[in-house]
C-alpha positions as CSV (number, residue, x, y, z in Angstrom):
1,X,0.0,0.0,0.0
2,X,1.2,3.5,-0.7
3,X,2.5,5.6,2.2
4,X,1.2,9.6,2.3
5,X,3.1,12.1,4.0
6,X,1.6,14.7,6.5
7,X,2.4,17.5,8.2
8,X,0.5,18.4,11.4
9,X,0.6,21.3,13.5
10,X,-1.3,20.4,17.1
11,X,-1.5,22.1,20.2
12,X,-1.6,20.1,23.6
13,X,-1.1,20.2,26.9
14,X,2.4,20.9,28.0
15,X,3.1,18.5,30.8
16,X,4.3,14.8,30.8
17,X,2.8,12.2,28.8
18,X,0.8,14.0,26.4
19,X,3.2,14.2,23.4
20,X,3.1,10.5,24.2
21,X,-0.1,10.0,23.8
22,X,0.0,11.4,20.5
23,X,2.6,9.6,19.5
24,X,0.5,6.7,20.7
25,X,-2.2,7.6,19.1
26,X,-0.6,8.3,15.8
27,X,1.0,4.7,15.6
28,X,-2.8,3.1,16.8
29,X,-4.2,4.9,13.2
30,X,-1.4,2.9,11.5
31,X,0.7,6.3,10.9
32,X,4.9,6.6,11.2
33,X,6.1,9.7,12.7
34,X,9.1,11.0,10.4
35,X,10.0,14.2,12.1
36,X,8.9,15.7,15.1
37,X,9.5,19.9,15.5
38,X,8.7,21.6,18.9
39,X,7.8,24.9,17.9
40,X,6.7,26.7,21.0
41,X,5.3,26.5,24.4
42,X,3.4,29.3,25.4
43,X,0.0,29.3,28.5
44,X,0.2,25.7,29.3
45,X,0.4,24.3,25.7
46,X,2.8,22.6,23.7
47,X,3.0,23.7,19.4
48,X,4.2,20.8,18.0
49,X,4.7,20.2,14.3
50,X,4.7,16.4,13.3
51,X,5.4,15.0,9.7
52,X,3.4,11.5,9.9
53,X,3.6,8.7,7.3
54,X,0.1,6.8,6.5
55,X,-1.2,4.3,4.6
56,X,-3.6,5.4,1.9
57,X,-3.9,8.9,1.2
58,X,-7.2,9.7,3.2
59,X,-6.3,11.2,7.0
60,X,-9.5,11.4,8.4
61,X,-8.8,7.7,11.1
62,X,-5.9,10.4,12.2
63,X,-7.5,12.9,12.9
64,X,-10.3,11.4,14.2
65,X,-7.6,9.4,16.9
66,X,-5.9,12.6,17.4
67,X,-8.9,14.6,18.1
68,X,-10.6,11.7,20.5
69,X,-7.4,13.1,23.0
70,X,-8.6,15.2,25.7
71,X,-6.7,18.7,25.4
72,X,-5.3,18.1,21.8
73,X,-6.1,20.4,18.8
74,X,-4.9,19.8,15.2
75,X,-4.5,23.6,14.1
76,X,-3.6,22.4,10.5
77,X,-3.2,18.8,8.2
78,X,-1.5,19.7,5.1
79,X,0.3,16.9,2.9
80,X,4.1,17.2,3.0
């Protein structure tokens, strides 16, 4: 199956274990993280920009995963 590249901005919660859980989360939707860019913390959240590998070229089972987290927001899904 082909593999589609995304790049994701989301904000979450800056303290321990909720990159994690996105990370988690990401690898449940059968996606490959392939860069991960800490762009800012700023009021409690984390700016994270994550280039994710998927199969197929539809993100929606990512998103919906990502968005299922309590406290994370996808700002943007653009592919890469």
């Amino acid at each position: 199956m082909q593999l589609s590249l995304f790049k994701l901005e989301v904000a979450l919660p800056d303290r321990p274990g909720s990159l994690g859980a996105v990370a988690s989360a990401i690898g449940f939707a059968g996606g490959d993280i392939r860069s991960l860019n800490v762009l800012k913390s700023e009021e409690g959240r984390g700016y994270d920009e994550i280039t994710v590998a998927i199969p197929g070229s539809d993100p929606t089972d990512l998103l919906d995963v990502l968005t299922s987290i309590g406290g994370v927001e996808v700002i943007s899904i653009n592919p890469a």
